[in-house]
C-alpha positions in Angstrom: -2.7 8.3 2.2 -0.4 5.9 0.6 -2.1 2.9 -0.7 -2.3 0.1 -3.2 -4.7 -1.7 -5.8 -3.9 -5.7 -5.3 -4.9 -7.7 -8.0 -4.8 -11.5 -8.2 -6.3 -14.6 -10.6 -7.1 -17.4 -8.7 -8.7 -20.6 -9.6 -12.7 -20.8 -10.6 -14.5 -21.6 -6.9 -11.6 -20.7 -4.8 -12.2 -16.9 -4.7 -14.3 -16.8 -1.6 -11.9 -18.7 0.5 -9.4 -16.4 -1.1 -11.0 -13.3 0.0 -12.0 -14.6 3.2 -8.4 -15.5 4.1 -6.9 -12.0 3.3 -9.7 -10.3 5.2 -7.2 -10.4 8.5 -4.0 -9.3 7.1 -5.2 -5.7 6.0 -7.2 -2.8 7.8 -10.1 -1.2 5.7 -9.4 1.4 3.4 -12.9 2.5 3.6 -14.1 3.9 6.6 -17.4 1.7 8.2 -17.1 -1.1 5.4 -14.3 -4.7 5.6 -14.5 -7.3 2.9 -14.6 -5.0 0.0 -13.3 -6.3 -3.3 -14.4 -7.0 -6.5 -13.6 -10.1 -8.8 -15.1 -11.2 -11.9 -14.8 -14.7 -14.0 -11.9 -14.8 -16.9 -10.0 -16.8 -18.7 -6.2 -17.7 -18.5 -3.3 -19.4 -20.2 0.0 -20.6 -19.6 2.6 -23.2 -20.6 4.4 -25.2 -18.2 8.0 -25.1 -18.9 11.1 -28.0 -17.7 12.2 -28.0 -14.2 8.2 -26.0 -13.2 6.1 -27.7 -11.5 2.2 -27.1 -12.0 -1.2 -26.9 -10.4 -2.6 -27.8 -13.0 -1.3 -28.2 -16.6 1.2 -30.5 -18.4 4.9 -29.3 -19.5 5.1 -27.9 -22.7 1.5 -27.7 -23.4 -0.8 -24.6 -23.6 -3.6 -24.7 -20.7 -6.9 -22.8 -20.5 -8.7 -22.6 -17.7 -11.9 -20.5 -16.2 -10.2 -17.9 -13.1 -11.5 -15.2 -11.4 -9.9 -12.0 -10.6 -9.9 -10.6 -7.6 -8.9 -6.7 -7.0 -8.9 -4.9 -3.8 -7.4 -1.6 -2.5 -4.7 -1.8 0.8 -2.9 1.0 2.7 0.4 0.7 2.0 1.5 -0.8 5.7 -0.6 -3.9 4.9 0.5 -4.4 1.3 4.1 -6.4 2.3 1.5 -9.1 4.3 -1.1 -9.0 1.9 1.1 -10.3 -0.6 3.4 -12.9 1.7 -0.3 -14.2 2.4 -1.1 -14.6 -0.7 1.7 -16.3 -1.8 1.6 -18.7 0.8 -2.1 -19.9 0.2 -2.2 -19.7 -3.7 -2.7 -23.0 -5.2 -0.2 -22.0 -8.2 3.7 -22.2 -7.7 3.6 -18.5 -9.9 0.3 -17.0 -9.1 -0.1 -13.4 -10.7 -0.5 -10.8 -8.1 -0.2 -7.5 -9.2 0.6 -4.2 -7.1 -0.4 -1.1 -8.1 0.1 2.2 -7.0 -3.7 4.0 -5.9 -4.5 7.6 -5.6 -7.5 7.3 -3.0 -10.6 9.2 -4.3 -10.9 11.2 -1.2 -7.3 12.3 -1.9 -8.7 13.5 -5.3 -12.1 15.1 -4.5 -12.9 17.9 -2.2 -16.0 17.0 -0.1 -17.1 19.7 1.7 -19.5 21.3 -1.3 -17.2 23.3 -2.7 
């Protein structure tokens, strides 16, 4: 099965609605289970540069600010909509969404005892 591992940082308190909205642009990879991802709380940085236009930030000067990551798996079908949505909801004018290539673990492991 082709699939990917989407990753994405969004802004601190805005991850559930994230996740939430992407829930009906993919199919689950998991057989039995929907709304499966995983995020954790991070820090990011970035500098605004001329002729950008930011969320949050001033040009030319560094910007911290608590994130959370989000990372979930996709078949490949849904990974062209995941991202479009993505884009189009994302508070930031450059949000970082990453696409990975993902060996499922059922494609790895054997399951029938042997």
């Amino acid at each position: 099965m082709e699939a990917y591992k989407i990753g994405v940082t969004v802004p601190l308190g805005t991850e559930h609605e994230m996740m939430d909205t992407l829930d009906g642009y993919f199919s689950p990879l998991y057989p039995g289970y929907d709304h499966v991802y995983s995020w954790w709380e991070t820090e990011g940085s970035w500098r605004p540069l001329e002729g950008s236009h930011p969320h949050q930030g001033e040009i030319g000067r560094i910007e911290r600010a608590r994130e959370v990551r989000i990372e979930f798996a996709v078949h490949a079908r849904d990974a062209p909509a995941v991202v479009r949505r993505i884009a189009e909801v994302h508070p930031f004018e450059e949000p970082a969404i990453d696409v990975i290539p993902l060996i499922p673990w059922k494609d790895v492991a054997v399951l029938d005892g042997s």
